[in-house]
RORO-236409 format. One record per residue: x, y, z of N, C-alpha, C in turn. Coordinates in nm, 2 decimals. Each point is the difference from the previous one (the first is absolute). Layout:
N
+--------+--------+--------+--------+--------+--------+--------+--------+--------+
!    n.x !    n.y !    n.z !   ca.x !   ca.y !   ca.z !    c.x !    c.y !    c.z !
+--------+--------+--------+--------+--------+--------+--------+--------+--------+
!      X !      Y !      Z !      X !      Y !      Z !      X !      Y !      Z !
...
+--------+--------+--------+--------+--------+--------+--------+--------+--------+
REM end
This chain:
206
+--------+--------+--------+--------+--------+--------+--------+--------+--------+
!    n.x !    n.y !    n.z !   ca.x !   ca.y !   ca.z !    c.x !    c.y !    c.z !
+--------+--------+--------+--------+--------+--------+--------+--------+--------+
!   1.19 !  -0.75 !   0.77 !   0.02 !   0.15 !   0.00 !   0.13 !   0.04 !   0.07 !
!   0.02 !  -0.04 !   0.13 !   0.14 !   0.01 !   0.05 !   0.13 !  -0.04 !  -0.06 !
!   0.00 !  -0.11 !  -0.10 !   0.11 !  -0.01 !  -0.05 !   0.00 !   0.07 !  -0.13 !
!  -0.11 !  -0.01 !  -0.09 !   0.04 !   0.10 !  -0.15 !  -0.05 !   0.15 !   0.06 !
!  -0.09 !   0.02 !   0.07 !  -0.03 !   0.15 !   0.02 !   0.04 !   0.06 !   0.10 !
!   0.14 !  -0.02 !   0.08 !   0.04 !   0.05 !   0.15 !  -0.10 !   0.12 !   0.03 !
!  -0.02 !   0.02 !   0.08 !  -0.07 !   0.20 !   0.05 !  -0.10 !   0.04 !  -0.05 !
!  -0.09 !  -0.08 !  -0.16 !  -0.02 !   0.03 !  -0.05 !  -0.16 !  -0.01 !   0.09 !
!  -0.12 !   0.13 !   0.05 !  -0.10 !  -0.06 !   0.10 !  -0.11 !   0.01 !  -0.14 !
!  -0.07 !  -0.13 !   0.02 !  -0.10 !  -0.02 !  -0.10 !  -0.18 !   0.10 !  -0.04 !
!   0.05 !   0.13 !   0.01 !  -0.10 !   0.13 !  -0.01 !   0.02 !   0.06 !  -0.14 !
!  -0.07 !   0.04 !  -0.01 !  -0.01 !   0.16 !  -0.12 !   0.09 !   0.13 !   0.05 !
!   0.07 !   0.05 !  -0.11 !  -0.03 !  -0.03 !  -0.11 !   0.18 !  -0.07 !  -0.02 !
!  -0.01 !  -0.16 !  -0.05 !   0.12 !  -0.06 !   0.00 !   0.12 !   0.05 !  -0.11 !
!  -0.09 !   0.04 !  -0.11 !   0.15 !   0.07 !  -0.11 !   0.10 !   0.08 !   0.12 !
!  -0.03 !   0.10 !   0.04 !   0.07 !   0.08 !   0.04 !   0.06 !  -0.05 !   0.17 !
!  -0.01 !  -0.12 !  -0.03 !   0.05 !  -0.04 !   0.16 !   0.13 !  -0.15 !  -0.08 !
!   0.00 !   0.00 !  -0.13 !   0.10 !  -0.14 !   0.00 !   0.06 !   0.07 !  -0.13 !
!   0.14 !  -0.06 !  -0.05 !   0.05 !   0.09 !  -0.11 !  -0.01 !  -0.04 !  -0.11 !
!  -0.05 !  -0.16 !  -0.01 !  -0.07 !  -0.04 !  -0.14 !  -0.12 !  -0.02 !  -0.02 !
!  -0.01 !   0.07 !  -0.11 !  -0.22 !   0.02 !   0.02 !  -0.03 !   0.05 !  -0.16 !
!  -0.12 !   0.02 !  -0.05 !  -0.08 !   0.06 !  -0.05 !  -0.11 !   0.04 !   0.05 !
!  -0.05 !   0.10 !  -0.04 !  -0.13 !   0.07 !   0.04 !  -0.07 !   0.02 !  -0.15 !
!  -0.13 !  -0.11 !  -0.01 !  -0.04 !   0.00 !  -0.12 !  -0.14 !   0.11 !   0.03 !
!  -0.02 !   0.04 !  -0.13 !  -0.14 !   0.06 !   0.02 !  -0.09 !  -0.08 !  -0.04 !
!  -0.15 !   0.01 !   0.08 !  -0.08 !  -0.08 !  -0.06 !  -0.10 !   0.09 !  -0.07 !
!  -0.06 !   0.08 !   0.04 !  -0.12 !   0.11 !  -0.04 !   0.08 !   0.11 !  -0.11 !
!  -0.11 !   0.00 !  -0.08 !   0.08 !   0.13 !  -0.10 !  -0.15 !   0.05 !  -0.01 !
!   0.01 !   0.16 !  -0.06 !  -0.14 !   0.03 !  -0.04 !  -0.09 !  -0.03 !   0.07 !
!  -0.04 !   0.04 !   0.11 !  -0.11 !  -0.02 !   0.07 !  -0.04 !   0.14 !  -0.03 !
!  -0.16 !  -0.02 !   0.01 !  -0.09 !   0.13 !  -0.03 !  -0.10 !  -0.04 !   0.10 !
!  -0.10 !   0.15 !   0.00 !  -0.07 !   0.00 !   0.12 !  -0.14 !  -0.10 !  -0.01 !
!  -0.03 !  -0.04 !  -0.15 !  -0.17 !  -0.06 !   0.01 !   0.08 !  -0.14 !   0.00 !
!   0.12 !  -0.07 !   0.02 !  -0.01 !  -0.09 !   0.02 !   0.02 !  -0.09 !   0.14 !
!  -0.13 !   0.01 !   0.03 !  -0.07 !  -0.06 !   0.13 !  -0.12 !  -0.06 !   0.03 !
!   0.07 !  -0.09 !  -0.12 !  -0.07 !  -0.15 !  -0.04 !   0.07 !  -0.14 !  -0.02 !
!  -0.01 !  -0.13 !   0.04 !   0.04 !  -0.09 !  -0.01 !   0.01 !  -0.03 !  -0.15 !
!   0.18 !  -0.01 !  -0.02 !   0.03 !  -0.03 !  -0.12 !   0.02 !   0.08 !  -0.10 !
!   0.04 !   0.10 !   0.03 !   0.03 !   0.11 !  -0.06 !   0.09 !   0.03 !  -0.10 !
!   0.03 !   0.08 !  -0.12 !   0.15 !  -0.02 !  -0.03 !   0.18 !  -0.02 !   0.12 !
!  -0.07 !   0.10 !   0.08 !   0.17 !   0.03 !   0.09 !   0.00 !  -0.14 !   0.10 !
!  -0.11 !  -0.02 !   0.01 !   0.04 !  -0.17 !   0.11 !  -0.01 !  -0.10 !  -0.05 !
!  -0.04 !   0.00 !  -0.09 !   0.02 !  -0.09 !  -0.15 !   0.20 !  -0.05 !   0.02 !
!   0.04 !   0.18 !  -0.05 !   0.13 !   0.04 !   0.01 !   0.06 !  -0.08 !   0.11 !
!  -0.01 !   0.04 !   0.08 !   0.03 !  -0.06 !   0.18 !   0.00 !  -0.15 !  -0.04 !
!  -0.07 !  -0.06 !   0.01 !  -0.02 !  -0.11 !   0.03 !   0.07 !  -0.06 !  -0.12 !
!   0.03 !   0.01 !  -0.09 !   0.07 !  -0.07 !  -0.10 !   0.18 !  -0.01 !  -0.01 !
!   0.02 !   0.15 !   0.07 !   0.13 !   0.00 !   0.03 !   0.04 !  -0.09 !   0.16 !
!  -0.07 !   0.01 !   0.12 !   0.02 !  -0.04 !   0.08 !  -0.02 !  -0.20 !  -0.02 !
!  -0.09 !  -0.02 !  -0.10 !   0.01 !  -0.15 !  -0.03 !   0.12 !  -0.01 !  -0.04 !
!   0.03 !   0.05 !  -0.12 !   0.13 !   0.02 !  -0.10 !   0.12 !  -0.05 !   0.07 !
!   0.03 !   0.10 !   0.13 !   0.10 !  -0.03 !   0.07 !   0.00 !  -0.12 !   0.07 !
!  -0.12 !   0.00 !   0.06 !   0.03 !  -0.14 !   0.10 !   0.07 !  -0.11 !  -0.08 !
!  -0.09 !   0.01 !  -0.12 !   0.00 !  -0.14 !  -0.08 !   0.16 !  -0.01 !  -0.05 !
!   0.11 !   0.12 !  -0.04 !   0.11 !   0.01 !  -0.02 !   0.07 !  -0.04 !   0.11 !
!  -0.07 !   0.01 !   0.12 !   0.11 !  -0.02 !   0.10 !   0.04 !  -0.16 !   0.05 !
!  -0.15 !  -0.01 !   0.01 !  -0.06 !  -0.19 !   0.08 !  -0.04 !  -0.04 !  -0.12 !
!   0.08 !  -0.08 !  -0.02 !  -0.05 !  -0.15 !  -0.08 !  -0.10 !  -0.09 !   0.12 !
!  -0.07 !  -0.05 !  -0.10 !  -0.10 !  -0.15 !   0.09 !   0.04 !  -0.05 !   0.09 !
!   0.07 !  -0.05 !   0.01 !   0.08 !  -0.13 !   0.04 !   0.11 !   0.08 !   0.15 !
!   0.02 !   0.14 !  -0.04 !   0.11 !   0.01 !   0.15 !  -0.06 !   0.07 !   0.13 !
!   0.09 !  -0.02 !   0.07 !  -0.06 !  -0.01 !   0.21 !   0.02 !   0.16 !  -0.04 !
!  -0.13 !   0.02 !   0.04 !   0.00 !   0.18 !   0.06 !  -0.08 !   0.01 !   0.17 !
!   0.06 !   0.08 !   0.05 !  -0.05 !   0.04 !   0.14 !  -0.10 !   0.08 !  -0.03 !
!  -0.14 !  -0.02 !   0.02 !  -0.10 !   0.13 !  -0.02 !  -0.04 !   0.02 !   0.15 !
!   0.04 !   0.18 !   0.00 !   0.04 !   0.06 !   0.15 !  -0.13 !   0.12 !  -0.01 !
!  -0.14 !  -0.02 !   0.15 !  -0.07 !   0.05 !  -0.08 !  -0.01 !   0.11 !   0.14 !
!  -0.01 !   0.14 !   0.05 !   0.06 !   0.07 !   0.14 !  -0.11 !   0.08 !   0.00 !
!  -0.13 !  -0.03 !   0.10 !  -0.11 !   0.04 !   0.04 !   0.01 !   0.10 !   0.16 !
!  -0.03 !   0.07 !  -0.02 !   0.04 !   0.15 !   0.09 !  -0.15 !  -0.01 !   0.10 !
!   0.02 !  -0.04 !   0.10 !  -0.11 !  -0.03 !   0.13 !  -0.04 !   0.15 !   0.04 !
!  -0.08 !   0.09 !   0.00 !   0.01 !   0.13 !   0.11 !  -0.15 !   0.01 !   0.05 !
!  -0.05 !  -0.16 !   0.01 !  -0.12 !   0.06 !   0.15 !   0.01 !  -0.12 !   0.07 !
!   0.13 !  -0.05 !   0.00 !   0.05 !  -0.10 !   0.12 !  -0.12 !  -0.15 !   0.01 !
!   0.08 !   0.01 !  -0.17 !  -0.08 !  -0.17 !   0.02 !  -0.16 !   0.00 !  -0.05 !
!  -0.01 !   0.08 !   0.00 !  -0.20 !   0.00 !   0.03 !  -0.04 !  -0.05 !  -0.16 !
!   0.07 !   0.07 !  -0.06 !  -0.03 !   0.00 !  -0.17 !   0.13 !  -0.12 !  -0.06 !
!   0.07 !  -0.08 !   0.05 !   0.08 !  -0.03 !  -0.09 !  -0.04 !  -0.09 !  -0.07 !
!  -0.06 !  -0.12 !   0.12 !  -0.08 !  -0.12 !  -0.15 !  -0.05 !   0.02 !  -0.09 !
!  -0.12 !   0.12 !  -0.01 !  -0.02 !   0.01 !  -0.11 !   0.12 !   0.05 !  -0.12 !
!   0.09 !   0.04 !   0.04 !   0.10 !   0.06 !  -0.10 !   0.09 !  -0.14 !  -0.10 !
!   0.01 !  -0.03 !   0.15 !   0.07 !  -0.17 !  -0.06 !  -0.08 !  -0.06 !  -0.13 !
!  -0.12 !  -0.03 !   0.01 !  -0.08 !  -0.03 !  -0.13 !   0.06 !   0.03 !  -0.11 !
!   0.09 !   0.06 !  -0.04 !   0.04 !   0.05 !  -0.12 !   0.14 !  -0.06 !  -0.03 !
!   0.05 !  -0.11 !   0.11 !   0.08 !  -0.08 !  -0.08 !  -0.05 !  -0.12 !  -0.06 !
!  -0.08 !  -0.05 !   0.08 !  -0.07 !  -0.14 !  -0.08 !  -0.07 !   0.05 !  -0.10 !
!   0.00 !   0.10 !  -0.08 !  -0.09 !  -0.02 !  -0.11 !   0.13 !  -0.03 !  -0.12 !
!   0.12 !   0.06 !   0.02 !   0.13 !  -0.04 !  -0.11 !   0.02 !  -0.12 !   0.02 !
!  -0.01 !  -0.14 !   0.08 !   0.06 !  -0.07 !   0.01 !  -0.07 !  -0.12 !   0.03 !
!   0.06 !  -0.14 !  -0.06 !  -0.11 !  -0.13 !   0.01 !  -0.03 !   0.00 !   0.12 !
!  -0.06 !  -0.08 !   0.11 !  -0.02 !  -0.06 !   0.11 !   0.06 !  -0.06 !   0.00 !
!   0.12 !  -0.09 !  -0.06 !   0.07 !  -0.12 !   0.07 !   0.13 !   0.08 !   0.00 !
!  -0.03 !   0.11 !  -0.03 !   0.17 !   0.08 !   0.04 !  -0.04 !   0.05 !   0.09 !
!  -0.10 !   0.04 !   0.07 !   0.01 !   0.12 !   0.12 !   0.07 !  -0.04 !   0.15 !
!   0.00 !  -0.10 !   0.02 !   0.05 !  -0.11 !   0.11 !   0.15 !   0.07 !   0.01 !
!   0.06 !   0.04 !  -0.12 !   0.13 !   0.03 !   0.01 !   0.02 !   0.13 !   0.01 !
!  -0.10 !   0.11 !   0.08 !   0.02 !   0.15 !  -0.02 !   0.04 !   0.02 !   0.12 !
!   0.11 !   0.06 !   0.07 !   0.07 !   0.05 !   0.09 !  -0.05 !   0.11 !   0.02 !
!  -0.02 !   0.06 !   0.14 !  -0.02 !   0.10 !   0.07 !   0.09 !   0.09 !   0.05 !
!   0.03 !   0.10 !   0.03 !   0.10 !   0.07 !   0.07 !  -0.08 !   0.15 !   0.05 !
!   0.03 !   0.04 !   0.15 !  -0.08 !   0.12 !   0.01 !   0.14 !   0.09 !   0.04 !
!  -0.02 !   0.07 !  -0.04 !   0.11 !   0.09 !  -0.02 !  -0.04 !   0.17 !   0.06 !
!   0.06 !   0.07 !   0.02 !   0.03 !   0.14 !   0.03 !  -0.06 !   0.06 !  -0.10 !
!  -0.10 !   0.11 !   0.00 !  -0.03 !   0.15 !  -0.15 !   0.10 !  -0.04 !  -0.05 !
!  -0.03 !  -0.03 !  -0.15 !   0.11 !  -0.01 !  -0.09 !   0.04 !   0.18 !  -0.03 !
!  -0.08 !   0.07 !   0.03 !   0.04 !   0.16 !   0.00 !   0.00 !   0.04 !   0.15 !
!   0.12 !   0.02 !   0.06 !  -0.05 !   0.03 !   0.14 !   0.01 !   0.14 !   0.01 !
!   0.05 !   0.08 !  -0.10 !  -0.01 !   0.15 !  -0.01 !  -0.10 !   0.03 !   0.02 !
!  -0.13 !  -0.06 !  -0.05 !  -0.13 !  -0.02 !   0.02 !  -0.07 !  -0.04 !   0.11 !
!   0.06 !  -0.04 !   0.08 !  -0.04 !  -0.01 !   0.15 !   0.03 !   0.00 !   0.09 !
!   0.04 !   0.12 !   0.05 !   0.03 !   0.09 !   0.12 !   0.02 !  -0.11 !   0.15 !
!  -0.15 !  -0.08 !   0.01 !   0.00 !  -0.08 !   0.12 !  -0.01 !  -0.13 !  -0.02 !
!   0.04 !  -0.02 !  -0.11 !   0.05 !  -0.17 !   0.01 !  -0.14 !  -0.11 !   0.03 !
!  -0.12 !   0.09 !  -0.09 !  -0.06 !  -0.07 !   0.04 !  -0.11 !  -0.09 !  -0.15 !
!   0.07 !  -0.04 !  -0.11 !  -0.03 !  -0.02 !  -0.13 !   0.11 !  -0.15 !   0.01 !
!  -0.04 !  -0.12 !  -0.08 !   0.08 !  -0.11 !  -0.01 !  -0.04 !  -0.03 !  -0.15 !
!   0.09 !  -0.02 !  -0.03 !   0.00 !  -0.04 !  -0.17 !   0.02 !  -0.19 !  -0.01 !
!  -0.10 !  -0.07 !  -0.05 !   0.01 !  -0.14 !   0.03 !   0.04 !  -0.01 !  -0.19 !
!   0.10 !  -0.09 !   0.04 !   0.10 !  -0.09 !  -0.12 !  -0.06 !  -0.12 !  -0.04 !
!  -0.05 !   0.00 !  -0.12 !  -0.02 !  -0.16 !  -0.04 !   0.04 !  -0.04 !  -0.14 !
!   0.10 !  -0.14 !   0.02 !   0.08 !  -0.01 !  -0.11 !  -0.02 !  -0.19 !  -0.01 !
!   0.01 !   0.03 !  -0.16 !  -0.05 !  -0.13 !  -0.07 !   0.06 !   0.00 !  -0.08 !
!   0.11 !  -0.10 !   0.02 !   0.07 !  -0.11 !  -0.08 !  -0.05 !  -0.09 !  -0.10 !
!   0.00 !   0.06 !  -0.17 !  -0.06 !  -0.10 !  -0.04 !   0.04 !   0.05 !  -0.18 !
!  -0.05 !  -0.09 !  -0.13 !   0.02 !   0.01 !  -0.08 !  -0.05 !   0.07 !  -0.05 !
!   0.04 !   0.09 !  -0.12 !  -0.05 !   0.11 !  -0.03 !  -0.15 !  -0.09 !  -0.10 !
!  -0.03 !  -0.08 !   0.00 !  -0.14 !  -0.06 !  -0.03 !  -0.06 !  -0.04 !   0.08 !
!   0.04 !   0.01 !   0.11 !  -0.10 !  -0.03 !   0.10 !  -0.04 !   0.12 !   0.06 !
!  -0.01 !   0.11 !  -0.02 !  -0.07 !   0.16 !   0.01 !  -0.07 !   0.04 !  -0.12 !
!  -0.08 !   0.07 !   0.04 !  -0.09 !   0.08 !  -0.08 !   0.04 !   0.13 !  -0.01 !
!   0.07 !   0.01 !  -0.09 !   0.10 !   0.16 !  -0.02 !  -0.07 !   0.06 !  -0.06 !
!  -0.09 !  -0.04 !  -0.11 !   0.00 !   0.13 !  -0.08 !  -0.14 !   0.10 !   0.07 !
!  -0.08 !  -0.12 !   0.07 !  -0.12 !   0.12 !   0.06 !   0.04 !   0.02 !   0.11 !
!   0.12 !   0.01 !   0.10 !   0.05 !   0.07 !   0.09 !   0.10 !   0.11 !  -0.07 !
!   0.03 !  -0.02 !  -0.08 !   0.07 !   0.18 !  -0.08 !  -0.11 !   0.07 !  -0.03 !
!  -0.03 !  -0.08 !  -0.05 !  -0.15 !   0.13 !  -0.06 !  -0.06 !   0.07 !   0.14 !
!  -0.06 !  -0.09 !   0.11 !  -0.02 !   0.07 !   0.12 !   0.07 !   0.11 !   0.07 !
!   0.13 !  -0.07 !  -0.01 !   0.11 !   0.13 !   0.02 !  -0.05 !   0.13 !  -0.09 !
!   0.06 !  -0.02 !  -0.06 !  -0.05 !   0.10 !  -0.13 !  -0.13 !   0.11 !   0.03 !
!  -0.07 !  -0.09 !   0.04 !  -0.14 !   0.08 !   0.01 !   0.02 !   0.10 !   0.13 !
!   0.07 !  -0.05 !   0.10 !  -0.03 !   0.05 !   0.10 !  -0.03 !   0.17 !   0.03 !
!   0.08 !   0.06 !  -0.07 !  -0.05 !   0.16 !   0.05 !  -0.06 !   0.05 !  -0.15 !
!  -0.09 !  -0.13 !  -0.06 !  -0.09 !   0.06 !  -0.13 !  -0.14 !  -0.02 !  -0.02 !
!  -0.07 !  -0.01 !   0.18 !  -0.09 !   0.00 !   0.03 !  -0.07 !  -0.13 !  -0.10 !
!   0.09 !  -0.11 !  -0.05 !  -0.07 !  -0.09 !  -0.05 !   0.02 !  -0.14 !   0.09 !
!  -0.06 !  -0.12 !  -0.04 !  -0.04 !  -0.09 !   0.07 !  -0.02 !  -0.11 !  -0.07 !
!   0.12 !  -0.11 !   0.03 !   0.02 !  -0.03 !   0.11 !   0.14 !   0.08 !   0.08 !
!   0.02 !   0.02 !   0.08 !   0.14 !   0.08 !   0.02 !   0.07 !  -0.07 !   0.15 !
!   0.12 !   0.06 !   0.00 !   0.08 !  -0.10 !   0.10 !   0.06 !   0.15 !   0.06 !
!   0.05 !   0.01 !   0.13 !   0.04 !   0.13 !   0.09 !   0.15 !  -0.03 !   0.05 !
!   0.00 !  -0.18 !   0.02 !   0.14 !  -0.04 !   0.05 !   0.12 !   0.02 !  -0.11 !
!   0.09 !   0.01 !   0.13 !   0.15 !  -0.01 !  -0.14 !  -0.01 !  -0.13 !  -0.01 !
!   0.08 !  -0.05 !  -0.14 !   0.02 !  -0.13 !  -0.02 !   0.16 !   0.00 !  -0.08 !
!   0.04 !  -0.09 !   0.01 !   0.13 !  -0.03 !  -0.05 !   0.03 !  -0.15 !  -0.06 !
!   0.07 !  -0.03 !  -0.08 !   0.01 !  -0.08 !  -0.05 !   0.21 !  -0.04 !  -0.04 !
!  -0.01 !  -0.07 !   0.10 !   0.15 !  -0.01 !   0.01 !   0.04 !  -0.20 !  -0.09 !
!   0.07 !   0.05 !  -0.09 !   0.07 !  -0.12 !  -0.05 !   0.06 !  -0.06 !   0.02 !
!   0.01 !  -0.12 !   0.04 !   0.11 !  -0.08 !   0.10 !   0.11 !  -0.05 !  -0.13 !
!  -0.06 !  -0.03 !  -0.12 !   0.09 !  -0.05 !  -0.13 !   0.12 !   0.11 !  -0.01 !
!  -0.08 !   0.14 !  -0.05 !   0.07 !   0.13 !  -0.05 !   0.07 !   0.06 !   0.11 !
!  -0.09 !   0.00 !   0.10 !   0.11 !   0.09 !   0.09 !  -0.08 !   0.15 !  -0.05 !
!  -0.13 !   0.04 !  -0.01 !  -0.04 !   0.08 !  -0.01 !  -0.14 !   0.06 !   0.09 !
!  -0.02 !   0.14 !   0.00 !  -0.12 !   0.03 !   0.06 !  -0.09 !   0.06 !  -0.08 !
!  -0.14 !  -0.02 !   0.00 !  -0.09 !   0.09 !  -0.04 !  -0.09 !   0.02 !   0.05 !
!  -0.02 !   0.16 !  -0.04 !  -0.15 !   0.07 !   0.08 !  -0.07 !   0.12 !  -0.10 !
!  -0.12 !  -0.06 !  -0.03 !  -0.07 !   0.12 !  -0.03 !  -0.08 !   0.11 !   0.12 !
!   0.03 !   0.08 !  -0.03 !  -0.02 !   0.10 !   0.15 !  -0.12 !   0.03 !   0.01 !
!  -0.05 !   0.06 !  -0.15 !  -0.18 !   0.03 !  -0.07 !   0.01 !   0.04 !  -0.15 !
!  -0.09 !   0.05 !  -0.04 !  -0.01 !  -0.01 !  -0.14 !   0.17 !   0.08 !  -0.07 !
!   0.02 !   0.08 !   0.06 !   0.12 !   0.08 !  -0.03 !   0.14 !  -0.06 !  -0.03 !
!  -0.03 !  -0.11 !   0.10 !   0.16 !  -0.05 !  -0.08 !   0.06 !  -0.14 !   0.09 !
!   0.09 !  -0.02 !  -0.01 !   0.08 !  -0.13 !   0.11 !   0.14 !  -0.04 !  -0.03 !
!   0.07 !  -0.03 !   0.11 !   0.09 !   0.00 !  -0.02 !   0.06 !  -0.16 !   0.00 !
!   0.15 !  -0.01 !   0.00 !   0.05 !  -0.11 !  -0.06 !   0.15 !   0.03 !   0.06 !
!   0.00 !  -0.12 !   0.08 !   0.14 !   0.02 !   0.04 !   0.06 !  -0.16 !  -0.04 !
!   0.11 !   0.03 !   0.00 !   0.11 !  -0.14 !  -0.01 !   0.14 !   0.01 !   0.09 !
!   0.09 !  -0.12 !   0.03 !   0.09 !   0.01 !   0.09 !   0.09 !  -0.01 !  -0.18 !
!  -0.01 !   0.03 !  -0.11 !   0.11 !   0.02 !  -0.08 !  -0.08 !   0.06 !  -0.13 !
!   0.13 !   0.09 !  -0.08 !  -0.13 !   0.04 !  -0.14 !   0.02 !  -0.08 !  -0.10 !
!   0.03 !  -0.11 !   0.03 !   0.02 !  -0.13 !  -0.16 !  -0.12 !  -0.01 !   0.02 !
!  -0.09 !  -0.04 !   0.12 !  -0.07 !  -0.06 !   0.02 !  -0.15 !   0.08 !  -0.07 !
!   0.02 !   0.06 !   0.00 !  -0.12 !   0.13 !  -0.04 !   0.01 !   0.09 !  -0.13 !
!   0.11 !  -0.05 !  -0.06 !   0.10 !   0.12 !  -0.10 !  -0.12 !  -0.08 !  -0.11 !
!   0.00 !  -0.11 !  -0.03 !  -0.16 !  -0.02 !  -0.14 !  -0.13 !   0.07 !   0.06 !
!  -0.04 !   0.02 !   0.10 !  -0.13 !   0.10 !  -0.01 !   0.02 !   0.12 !   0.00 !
!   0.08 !   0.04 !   0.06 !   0.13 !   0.16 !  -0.01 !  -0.06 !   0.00 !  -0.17 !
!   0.09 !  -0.09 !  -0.04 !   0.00 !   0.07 !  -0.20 !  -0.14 !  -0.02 !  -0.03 !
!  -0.08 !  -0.13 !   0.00 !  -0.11 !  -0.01 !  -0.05 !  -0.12 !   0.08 !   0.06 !
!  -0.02 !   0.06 !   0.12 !  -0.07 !   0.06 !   0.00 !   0.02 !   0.14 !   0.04 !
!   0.12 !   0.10 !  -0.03 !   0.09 !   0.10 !   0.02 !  -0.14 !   0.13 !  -0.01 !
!  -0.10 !   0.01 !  -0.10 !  -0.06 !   0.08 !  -0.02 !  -0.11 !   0.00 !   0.09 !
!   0.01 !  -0.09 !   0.09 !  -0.12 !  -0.01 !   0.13 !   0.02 !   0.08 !   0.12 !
!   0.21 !  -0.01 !  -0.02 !   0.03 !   0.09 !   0.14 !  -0.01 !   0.10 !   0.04 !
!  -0.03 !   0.07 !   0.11 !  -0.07 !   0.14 !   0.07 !   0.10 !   0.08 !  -0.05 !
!   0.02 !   0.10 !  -0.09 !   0.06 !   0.13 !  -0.05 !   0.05 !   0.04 !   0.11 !
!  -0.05 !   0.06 !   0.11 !   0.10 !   0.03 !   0.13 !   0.12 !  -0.06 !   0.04 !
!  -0.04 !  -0.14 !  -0.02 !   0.11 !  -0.08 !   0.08 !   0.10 !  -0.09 !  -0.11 !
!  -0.02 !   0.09 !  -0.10 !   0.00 !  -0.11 !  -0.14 !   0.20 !   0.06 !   0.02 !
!   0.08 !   0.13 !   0.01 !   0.13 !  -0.02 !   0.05 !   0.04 !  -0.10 !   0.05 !
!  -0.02 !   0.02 !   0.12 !   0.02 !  -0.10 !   0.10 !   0.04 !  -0.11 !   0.01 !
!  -0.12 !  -0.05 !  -0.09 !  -0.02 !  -0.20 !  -0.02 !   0.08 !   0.02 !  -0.14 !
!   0.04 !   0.08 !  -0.08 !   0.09 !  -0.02 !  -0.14 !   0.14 !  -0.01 !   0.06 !
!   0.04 !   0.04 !   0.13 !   0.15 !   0.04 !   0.04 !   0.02 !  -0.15 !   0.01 !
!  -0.10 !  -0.05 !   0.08 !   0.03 !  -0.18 !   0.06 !   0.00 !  -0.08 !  -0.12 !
!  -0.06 !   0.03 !  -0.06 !   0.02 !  -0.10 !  -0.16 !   0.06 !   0.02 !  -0.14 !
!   0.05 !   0.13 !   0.00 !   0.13 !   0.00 !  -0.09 !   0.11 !   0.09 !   0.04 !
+--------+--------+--------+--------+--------+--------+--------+--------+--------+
REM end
């Protein structure tokens, strides 16, 4: 991160914190009776947010999966939170999951300094994770469906030199330290990008 991402601190929302990115949409059409597992719009979600990973990570390359669990009753509840990395990942990789406790990764949000955000990152092949039902969890999270995940997660490429995060069903972003590097999902998936931000990310790639 310090050397391709100087300054860059690893929170939401990353598009608007680095100067190469996309901000894809994932949800389109959502209506109100759908609040049920498997719906058309999460259907939606979930096929775009696979879509991308799969464009990004090939099998075979080192990605950092960076997973930032937000403590606020001082430890009391955290193991059980933890549970929700070993379900993405073999047993003979967990040995290699690194810890870090870190400061509120929002501290605007906490006045008295009294909230720790614990860091856990796993070095490993993008086949040795279980990606597609940890997007989907993502995904679920503010759609009152289940199974659902509440942590940020990130997914940093050690091959590409790139970052990824789905934030929730709404969208995720995509950063790179160059736009060669991202300019084929730029074209190939151009009609996915968030209409808001859709200037912006066109200035950096043509």
């Amino acid at each position: 991160m310090h050397e391709n991402y100087p300054n860059l601190e690893l929170r939401p929302p990353l598009f608007y914190s680095w100067d190469i990115g996309i901000r894809f949409e994932l949800g389109v059409e959502w209506k109100r009776e759908y609040d049920y597992p498997n719906n058309p719009y999460v259907l939606g979600c979930y096929k775009r947010a696979i879509t991308l990973f799969e464009s990004l990570h090939s099998p075979t390359e080192d990605i950092f999966v960076v997973m930032d669990v937000n403590d606020f009753d001082k430890g009391k509840n955290l193991k059980h939170q933890l549970n929700n990395f070993p379900k993405y990942v073999n047993k003979s990789m967990q040995f290699k999951l690194k810890h870090q406790a870190l400061p509120y990764i929002f501290p605007e949000d906490d006045e008295e300094g009294t909230y720790k955000t614990h860091r856990f990152t796993l070095k490993c092949k993008t086949s040795d994770f279980k990606y597609v039902p940890l997007l989907k969890a993502i995904c679920n999270q503010d759609l009152g469906l289940k199974p659902s995940i509440f942590h940020r997660v990130y997914f940093i490429n050690i091959n590409r030199k790139t970052i990824f995060h789905v934030y929730d069903d709404r969208g995720c972003d995509l950063l790179a330290t160059s736009p060669a590097t991202i300019k084929d999902i730029y074209n190939k998936h151009n009609d996915w990008i968030l209409d808001y931000d859709r200037p912006e990310i066109d200035k950096v790639f043509n």
